[in-house]
TORKOL-4160 file (C-alpha; in steps of 0.2 Angstrom, whole numbers, padded with zeros to 4 digits, m for minus):
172
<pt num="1" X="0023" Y="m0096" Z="m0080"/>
<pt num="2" X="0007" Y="m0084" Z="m0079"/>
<pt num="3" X="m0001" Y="m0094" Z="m0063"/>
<pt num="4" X="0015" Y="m0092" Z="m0054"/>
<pt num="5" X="0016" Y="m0077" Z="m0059"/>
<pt num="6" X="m0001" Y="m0073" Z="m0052"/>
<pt num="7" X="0000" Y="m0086" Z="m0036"/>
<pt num="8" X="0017" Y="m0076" Z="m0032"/>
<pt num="9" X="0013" Y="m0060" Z="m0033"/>
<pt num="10" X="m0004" Y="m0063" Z="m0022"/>
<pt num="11" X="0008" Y="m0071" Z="m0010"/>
<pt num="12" X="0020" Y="m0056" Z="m0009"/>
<pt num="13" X="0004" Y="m0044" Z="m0007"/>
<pt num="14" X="m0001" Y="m0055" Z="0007"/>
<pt num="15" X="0017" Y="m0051" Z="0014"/>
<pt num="16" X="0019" Y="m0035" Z="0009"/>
<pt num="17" X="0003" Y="m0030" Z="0014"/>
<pt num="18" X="0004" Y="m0037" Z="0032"/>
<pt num="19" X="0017" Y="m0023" Z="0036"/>
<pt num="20" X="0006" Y="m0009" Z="0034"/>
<pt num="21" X="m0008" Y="m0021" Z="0044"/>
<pt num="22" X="0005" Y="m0023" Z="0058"/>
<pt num="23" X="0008" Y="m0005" Z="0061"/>
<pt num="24" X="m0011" Y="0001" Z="0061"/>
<pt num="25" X="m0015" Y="m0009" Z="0075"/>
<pt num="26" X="0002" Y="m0005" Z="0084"/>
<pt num="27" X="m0003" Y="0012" Z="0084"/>
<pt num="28" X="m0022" Y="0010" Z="0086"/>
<pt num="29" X="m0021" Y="m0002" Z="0101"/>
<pt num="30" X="m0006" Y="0006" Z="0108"/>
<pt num="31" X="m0008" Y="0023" Z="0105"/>
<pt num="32" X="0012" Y="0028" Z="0105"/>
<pt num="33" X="0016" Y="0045" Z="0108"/>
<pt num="34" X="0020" Y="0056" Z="0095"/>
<pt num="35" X="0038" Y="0054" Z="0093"/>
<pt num="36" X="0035" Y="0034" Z="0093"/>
<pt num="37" X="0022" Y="0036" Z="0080"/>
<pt num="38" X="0032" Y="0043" Z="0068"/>
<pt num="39" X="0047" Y="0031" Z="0072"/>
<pt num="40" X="0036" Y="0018" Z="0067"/>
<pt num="41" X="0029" Y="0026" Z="0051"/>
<pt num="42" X="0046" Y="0027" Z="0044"/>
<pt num="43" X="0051" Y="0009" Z="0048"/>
<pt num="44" X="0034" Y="0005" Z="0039"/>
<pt num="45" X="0038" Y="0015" Z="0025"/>
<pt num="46" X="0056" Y="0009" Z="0022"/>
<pt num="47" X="0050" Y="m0009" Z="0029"/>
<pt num="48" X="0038" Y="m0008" Z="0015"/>
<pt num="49" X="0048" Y="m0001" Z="0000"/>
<pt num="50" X="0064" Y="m0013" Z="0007"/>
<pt num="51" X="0050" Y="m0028" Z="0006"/>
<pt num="52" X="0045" Y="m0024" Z="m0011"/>
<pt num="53" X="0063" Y="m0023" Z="m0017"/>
<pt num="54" X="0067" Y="m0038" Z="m0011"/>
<pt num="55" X="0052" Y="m0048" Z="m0019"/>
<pt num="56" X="0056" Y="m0042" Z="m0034"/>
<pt num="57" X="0074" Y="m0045" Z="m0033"/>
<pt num="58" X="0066" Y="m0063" Z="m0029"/>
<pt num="59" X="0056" Y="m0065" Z="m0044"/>
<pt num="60" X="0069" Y="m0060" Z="m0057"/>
<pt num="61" X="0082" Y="m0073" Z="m0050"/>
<pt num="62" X="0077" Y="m0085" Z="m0062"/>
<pt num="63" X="0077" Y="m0076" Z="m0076"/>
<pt num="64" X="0093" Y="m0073" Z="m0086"/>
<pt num="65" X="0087" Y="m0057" Z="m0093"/>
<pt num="66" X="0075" Y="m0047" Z="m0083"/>
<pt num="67" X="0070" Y="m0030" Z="m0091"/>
<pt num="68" X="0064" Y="m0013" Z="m0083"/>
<pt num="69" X="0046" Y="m0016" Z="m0090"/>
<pt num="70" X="0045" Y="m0036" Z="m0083"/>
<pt num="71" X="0051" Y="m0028" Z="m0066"/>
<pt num="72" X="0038" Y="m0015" Z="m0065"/>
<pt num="73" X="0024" Y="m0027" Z="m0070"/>
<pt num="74" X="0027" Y="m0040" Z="m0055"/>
<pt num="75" X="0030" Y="m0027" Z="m0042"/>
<pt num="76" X="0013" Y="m0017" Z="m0048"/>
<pt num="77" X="0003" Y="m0032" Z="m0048"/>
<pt num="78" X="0012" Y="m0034" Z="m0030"/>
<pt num="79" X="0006" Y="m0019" Z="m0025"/>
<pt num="80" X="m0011" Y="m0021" Z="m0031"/>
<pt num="81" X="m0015" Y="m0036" Z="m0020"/>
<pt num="82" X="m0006" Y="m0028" Z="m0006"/>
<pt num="83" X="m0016" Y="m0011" Z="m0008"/>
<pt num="84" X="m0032" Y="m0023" Z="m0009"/>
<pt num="85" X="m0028" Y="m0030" Z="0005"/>
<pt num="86" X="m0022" Y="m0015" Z="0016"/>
<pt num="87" X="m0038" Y="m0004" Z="0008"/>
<pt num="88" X="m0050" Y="m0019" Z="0015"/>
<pt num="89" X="m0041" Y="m0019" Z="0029"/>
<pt num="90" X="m0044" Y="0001" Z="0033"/>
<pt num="91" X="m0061" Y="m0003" Z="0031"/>
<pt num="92" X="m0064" Y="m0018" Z="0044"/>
<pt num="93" X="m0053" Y="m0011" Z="0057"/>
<pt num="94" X="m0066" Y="0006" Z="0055"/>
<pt num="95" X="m0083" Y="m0004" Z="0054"/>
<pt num="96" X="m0080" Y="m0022" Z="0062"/>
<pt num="97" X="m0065" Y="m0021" Z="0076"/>
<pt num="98" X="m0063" Y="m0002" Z="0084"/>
<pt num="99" X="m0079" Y="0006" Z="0079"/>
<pt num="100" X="m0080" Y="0016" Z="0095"/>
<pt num="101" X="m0064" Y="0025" Z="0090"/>
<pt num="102" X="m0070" Y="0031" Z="0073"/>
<pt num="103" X="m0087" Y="0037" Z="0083"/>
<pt num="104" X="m0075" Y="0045" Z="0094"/>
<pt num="105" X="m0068" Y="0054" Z="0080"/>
<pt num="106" X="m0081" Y="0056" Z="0071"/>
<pt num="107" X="m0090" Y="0065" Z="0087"/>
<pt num="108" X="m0072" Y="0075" Z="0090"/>
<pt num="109" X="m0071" Y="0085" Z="0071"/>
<pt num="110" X="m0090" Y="0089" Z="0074"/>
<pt num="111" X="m0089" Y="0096" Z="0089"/>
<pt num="112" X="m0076" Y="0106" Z="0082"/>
<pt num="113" X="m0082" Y="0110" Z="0066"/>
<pt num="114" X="m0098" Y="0117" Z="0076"/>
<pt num="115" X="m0088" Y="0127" Z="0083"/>
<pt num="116" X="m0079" Y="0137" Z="0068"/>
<pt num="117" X="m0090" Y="0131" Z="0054"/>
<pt num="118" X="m0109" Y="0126" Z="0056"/>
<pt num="119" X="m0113" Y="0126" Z="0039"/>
<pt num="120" X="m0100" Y="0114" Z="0033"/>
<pt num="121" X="m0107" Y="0103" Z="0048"/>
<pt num="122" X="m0121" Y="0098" Z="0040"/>
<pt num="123" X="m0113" Y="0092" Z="0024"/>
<pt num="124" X="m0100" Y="0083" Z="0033"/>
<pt num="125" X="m0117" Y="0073" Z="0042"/>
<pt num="126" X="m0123" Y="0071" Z="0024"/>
<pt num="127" X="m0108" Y="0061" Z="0021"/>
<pt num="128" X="m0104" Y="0052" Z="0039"/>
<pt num="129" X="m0116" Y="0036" Z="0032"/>
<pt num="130" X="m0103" Y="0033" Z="0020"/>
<pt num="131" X="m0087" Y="0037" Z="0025"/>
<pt num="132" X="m0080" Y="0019" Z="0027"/>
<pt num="133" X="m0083" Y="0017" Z="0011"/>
<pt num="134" X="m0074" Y="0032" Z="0006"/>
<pt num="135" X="m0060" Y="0028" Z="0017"/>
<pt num="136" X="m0059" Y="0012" Z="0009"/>
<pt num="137" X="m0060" Y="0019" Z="m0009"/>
<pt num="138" X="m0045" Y="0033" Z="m0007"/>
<pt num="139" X="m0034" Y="0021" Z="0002"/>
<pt num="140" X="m0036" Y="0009" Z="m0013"/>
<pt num="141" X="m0034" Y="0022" Z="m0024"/>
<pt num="142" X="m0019" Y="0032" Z="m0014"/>
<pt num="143" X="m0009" Y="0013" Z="m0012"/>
<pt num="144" X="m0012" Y="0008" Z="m0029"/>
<pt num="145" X="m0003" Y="0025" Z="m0035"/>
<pt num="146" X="0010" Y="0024" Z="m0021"/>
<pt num="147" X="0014" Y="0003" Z="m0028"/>
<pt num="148" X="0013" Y="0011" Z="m0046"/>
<pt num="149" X="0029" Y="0024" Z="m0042"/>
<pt num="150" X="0037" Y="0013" Z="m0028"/>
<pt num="151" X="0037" Y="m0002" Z="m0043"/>
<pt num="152" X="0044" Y="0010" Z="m0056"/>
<pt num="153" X="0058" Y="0014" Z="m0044"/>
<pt num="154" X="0063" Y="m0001" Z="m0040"/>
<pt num="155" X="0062" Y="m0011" Z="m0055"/>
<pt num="156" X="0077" Y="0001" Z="m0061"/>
<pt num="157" X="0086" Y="m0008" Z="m0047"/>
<pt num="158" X="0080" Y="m0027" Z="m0051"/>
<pt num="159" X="0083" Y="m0026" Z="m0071"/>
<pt num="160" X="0098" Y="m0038" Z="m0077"/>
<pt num="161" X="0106" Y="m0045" Z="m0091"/>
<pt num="162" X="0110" Y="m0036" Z="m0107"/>
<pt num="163" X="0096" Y="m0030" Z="m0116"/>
<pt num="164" X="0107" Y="m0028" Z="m0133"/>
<pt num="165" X="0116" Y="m0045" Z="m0132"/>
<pt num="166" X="0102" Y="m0053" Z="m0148"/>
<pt num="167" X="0103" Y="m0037" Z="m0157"/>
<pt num="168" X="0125" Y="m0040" Z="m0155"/>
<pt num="169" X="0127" Y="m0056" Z="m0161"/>
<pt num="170" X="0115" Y="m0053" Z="m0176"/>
<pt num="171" X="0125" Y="m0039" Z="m0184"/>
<pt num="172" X="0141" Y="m0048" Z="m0182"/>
């Protein structure tokens, strides 16, 4: 059971993952406006939490009793693949498929950092080498903590059975 446990929950990162893929590159290739923008960040925030919902509520199907602590397990190893996958992704998207627009960025905050800060101007060079790398460290770190809450949520809602039915039939 502890392969398919495994196999599932990459598979369901894959999935889950791929909604947070789908709206980067909406909003990096199309640039929506403002209002659209944050349209789409709350369909990708409710998309994603309803995604996760659902693949738990998939996994504990099987299972007669399904506790609190089983629930929160899948659906953090869930989002562990997915924030894997999403934190990689962060990273190609800046160093392989639009590098222009982070050296358009990049070139924007320093031109306006010259202007009201110089000195932090040259720390923020310092660290320009490295930033995708640090990009891709805090996403991993900020998606791992958001799957670790989202998981703890949810699995209140994916817990069945009765947790005191042994304990019952015992004392009787």
């Amino acid at each position: 059971m502890q392969s398919n446990k495994w196999s599932t929950a990459a598979l369901y990162g894959l999935l889950l993952a791929l909604v947070t893929v789908i709206h980067s590159l909406i909003t990096v290739v199309f640039e929506p406006p403002l209002a659209i923008n944050i349209i789409l960040w709350a369909v990708k925030f409710g998309g994603s939490l309803w995604v996760l919902y659902y693949f738990m509520k998939e996994y504990a199907k099987p299972f007669e009793n399904f506790t609190h602590k089983e629930g929160f397990r899948f659906g953090f190893l869930v989002t562990v693949f997915s924030s894997i996958i999403c934190a990689s992704f962060a990273f190609i998207q800046i160093t392989v498929i639009f590098p222009d627009l982070m050296a358009t960025q990049m070139e924007t905050v320093m031109n306006a950092m010259q202007s009201s800060n110089p000195e932090s101007l040259e720390a923020f060079e310092k660290i320009q080498g490295i930033l995708p790398q640090l990009i891709f460290v805090f996403s991993l770190v900020y998606y791992i903590i958001f799957g670790a809450i989202a998981s703890a949520i949810i699995a209140n809602y994916t817990k069945k059975g009765d947790i005191f039915a042994d304990n019952a039939q015992g004392q009787i």
